[in-house]
N, C-alpha and C positions, 0 to 999 in steps of 0.2 A: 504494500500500500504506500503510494506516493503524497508530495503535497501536489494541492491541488491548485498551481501555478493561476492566478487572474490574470482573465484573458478582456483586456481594454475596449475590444470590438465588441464585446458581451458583457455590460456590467452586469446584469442581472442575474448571473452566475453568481458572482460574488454571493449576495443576499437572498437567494434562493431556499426559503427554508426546507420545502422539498429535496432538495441537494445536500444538505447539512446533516439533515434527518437518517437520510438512507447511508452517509459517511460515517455518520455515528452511529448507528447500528452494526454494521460490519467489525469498527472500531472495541466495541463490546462485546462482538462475535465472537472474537479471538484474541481481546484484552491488547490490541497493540493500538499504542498511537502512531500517526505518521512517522512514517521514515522514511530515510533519502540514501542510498549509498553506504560506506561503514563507517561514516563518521570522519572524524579529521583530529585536528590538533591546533592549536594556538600559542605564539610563541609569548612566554610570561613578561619577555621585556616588553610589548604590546602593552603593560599594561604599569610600567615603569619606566619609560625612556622621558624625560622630559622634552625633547624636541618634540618626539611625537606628539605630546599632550597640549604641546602651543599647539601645534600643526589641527587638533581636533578639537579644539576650543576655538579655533578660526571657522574650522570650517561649520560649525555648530552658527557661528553668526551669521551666515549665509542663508540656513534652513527656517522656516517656519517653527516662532516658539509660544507655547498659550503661558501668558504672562500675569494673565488677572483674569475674573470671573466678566462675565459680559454685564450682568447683575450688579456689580462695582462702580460703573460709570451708566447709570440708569437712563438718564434723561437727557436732552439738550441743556447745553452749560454745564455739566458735570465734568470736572476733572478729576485726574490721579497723576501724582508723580511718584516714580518709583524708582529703585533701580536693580539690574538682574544683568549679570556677566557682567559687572563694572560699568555698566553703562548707564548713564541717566535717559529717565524714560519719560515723558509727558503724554498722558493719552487724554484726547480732549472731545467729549459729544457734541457733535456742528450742530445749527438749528435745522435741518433738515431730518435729524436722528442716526445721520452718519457718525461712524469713529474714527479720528486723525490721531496717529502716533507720529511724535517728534524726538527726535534728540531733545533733551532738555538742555541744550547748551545754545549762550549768546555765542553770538556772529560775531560779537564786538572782540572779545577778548578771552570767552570759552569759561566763563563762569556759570555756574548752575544757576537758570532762571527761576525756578519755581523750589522750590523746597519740597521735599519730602513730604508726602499727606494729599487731600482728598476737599472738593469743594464741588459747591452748586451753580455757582456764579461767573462762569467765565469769558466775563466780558474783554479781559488784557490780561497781559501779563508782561511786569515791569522786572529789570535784570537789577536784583540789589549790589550792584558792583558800580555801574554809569547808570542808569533807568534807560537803556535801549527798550523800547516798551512792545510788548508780538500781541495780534492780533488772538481773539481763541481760534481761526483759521491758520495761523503762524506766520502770518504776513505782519513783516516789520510797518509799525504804527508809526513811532515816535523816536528819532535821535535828539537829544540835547545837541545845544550847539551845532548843528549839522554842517555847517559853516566851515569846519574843521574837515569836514571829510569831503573835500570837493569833486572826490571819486569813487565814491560812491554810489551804487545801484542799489536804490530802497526793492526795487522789486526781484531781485535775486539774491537778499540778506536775510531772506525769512528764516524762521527753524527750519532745519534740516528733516524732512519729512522720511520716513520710514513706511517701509510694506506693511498693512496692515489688513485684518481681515477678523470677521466674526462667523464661528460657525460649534456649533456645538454648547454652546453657550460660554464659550473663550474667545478671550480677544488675541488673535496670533497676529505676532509681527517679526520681523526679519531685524535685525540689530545691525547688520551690514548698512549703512545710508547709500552703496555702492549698487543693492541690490533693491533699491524702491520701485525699480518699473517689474519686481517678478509679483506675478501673478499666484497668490497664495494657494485661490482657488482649485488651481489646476495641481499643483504641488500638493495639496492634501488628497485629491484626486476622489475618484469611487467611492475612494474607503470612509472616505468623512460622508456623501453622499449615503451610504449604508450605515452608518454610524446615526446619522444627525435622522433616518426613516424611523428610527426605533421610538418608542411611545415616552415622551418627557423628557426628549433629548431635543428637539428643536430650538425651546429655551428655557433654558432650564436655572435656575436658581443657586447660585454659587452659596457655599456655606463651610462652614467651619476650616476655612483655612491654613495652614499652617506651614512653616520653613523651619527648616533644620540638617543640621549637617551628619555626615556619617563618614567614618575615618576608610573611605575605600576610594578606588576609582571607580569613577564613575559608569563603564563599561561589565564591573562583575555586578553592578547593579540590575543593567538591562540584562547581561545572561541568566540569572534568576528567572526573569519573566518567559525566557521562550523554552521551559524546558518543563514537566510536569516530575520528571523523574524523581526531583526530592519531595514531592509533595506529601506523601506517607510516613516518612521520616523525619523532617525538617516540621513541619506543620502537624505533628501530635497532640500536642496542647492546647492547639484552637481547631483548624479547618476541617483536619486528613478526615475525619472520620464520611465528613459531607460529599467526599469526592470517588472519583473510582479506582482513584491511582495512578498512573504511568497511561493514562488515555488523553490525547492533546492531539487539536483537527488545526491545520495551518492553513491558511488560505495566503496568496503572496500580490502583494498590488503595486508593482514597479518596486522602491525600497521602505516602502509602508508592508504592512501584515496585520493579521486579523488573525487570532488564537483563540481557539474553542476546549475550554476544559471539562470534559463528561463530569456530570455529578454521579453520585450512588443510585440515585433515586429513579435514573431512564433505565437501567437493569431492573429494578427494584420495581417499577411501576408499568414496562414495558406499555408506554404509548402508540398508540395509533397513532398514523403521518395526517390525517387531521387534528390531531390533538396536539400536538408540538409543536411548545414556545422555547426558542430555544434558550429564553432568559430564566428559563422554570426548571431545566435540566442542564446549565452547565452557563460557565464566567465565560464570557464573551470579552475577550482582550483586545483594544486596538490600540497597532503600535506605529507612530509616526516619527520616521527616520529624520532625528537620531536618535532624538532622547526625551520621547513624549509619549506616556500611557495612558489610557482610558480603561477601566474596569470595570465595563457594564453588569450588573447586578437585576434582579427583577425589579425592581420598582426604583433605582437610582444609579447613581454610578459617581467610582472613583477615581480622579486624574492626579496622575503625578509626572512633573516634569525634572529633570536630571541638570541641575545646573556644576559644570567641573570647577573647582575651585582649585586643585593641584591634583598631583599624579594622585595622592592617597587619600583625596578629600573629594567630596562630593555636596553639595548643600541641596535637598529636596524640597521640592513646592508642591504641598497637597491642593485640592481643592475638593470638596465632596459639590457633585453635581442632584438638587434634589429639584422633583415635578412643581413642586410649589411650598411655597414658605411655609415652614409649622406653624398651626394657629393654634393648637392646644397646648397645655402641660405634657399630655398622655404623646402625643405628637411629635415633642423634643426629646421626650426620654426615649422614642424608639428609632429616631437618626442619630440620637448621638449613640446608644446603643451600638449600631452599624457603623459608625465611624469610630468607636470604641475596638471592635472585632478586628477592623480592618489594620487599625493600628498595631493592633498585639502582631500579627500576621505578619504585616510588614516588620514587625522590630525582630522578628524569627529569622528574617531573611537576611535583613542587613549588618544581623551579629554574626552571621555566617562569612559577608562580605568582607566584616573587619577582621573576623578569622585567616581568609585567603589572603587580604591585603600583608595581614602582620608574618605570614609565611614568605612572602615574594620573594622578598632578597636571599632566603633562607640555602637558597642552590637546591633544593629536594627537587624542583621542579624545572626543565630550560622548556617545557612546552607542557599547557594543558589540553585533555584529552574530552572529547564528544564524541558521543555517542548515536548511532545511524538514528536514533529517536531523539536527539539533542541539536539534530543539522542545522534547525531554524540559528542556532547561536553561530556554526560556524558561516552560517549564510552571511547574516550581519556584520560579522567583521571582515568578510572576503567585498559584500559592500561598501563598508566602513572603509576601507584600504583601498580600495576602487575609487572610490569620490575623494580622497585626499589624494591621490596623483591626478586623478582631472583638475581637483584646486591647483597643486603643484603645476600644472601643465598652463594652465589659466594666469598663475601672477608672474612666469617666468615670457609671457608674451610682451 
């Protein structure tokens, strides 16, 4: 049993639940998840060379990143400034209900315009360094003095505008200011398009937040995710017992994926192909290259984005994506509940992380090994290494 390669001329393969159904049944037939091949190897400096790690943190700024909840910047005049890979961030809602992401840096002299935090009102914005003053469109308003700059083009001095894009109910945006004419849409591809069909994911309500860091790189982060194999093991004290085990459906959409974890209960309950949700019988993973996860759940879903901060450091940004705001008591104690779970779950995975990290240097290992049922991992770093020599080929023109 193979994965089942996304075919562009055909989306509706992708999201076929008829096609999912009959994949996962076979899967359960003979208890194997997809597999590809016997497997391969990855070389452990891959995951400690500090060149390499500028080189994938560049090219991370190129790629589509969900930076904040859609939910965060609600209305017309609504801002947020933030910032994520050392970059200062300005997202601002235009009066037409558009979102513009900026550099948050002056023209004048590269001082941070806006400060850090969150507002309703965004008529201007003044640079507290000169008051160079940007429009909440980003068009340069007001120089002092202008008299002094006799050369000057007010209308090519705006913020530095950024690719930006909503869809899933995240706001993505490209951090590159090199890359503001790519097209996010098409870069998230099908797979958002299947992502964002699903029920309270169109717009969905960002909630319970959170960033924090984990002593690993940021890579044995994402191999966690494409692999079920430790799930019986690794996940004993919270999940394992919900799942089937070693059963993981891959679907592939250019350098995006889409991961299907059988639960117990499609064995357990053997449904009929009218009866199957596939949100009712197993985690629906979607994964956006490089370092962007979505874990659709039956009634909500969890995103977490991978921001690198050095070889052995990684800073994580949750965001729990829910159908609509809690209005009760009973209501909040049973999404934090689910955001409670999900956290134990992840804090299982990423002690595992700091485990492999704190081995690295150790010499036990010059290359880690996968498994014909672990390929999805080696798939992604033979991508991963693919797209940093296209960058390489790209700035050396």
């Amino acid at each position: 049993m193979t994965a089942s390669v996304f075919d562009p001329a055909n989306p509706a393969a992708l999201c076929s639940p008829s096609a999912l159904y009959e994949r996962a049944k076979q899967a359960v037939q003979y208890a194997q998840a997809d597999r590809q091949g016997q497997g391969g190897q990855i070389p452990v400096a891959h995951y400690r060379c500090p060149e390499r790690f500028a080189q994938e943190r560049q090219l991370l700024r190129q790629h589509p990143q969900a930076v904040v909840a859609s939910s965060d910047v609600p209305q017309p005049g609504s801002w947020l400034s933030l910032t994520r890979m050392g970059t200062p961030l300005l997202l601002v809602r235009q009066t037409d209900g558009s979102l513009r992401a900026f550099l948050n840096v002056c023209r004048h002299r590269g001082a941070r315009v806006v400060a850090e935090g969150a507002g309703d009102q965004a008529r201007g914005f003044s640079c507290p360094y000169h008051a160079w003053t940007y429009q909440a469109d980003g068009a340069l308003r007001g120089v002092p003095q202008a008299e002094g700059f006799g050369d000057l083009c007010q209308e090519d001095s705006g913020l530095r505008r950024l690719a930006c894009h909503e869809a899933a109910g995240l706001v993505w945006v490209v951090l590159d200011p090199e890359q503001q004419a790519q097209d996010i849409a098409s870069t998230l591809g099908p797979l958002m398009q299947d992502l964002c069909a699903l029920a309270g994911l169109q717009s969905p309500l960002g909630y319970a937040p959170r960033s924090y860091e984990v002593a690993a790189n940021w890579k044995l982060l994402v191999d966690g995710s494409f692999e079920a194999y430790h799930f019986k093991i690794a996940h004993q004290k919270t999940i394992a017992a919900m799942f089937a085990g070693n059963v993981q459906l891959v679907d592939e959409a250019g350098l995006n994926r889409r991961l299907y974890l059988l639960k117990a209960n499609f064995a357990r309950e053997q449904p009929a192909q009218p009866d199957f949700e596939p949100r009712q019988y197993g985690n629906l993973t979607y994964f956006f290259f490089p370092a962007s996860t979505m874990l659709v759940q039956p009634d909500h879903a969890q995103f977490s984005w991978l921001e690198p901060l050095a070889p052995d450091r990684t800073r994580v940004h949750e965001i729990t994506l829910l159908p609509q705001a809690p209005s009760t008591e009973k209501a909040e104690k049973y999404w934090q509940a689910n955001v409670d779970l999900y956290r134990r779950t992840l804090a299982e995975d990423y002690a595992l992380a700091e485990s492999i990290q704190q081995g690295l240097a150790s010499g036990a290992n010059d290359a880690f090994r996968y498994a014909s049922f672990e390929y999805a991992i080696g798939r992604f770093h033979a991508q991963l290494q693919q797209a940093l020599e296209n960058s390489n080929k790209k700035a050396k023109k």
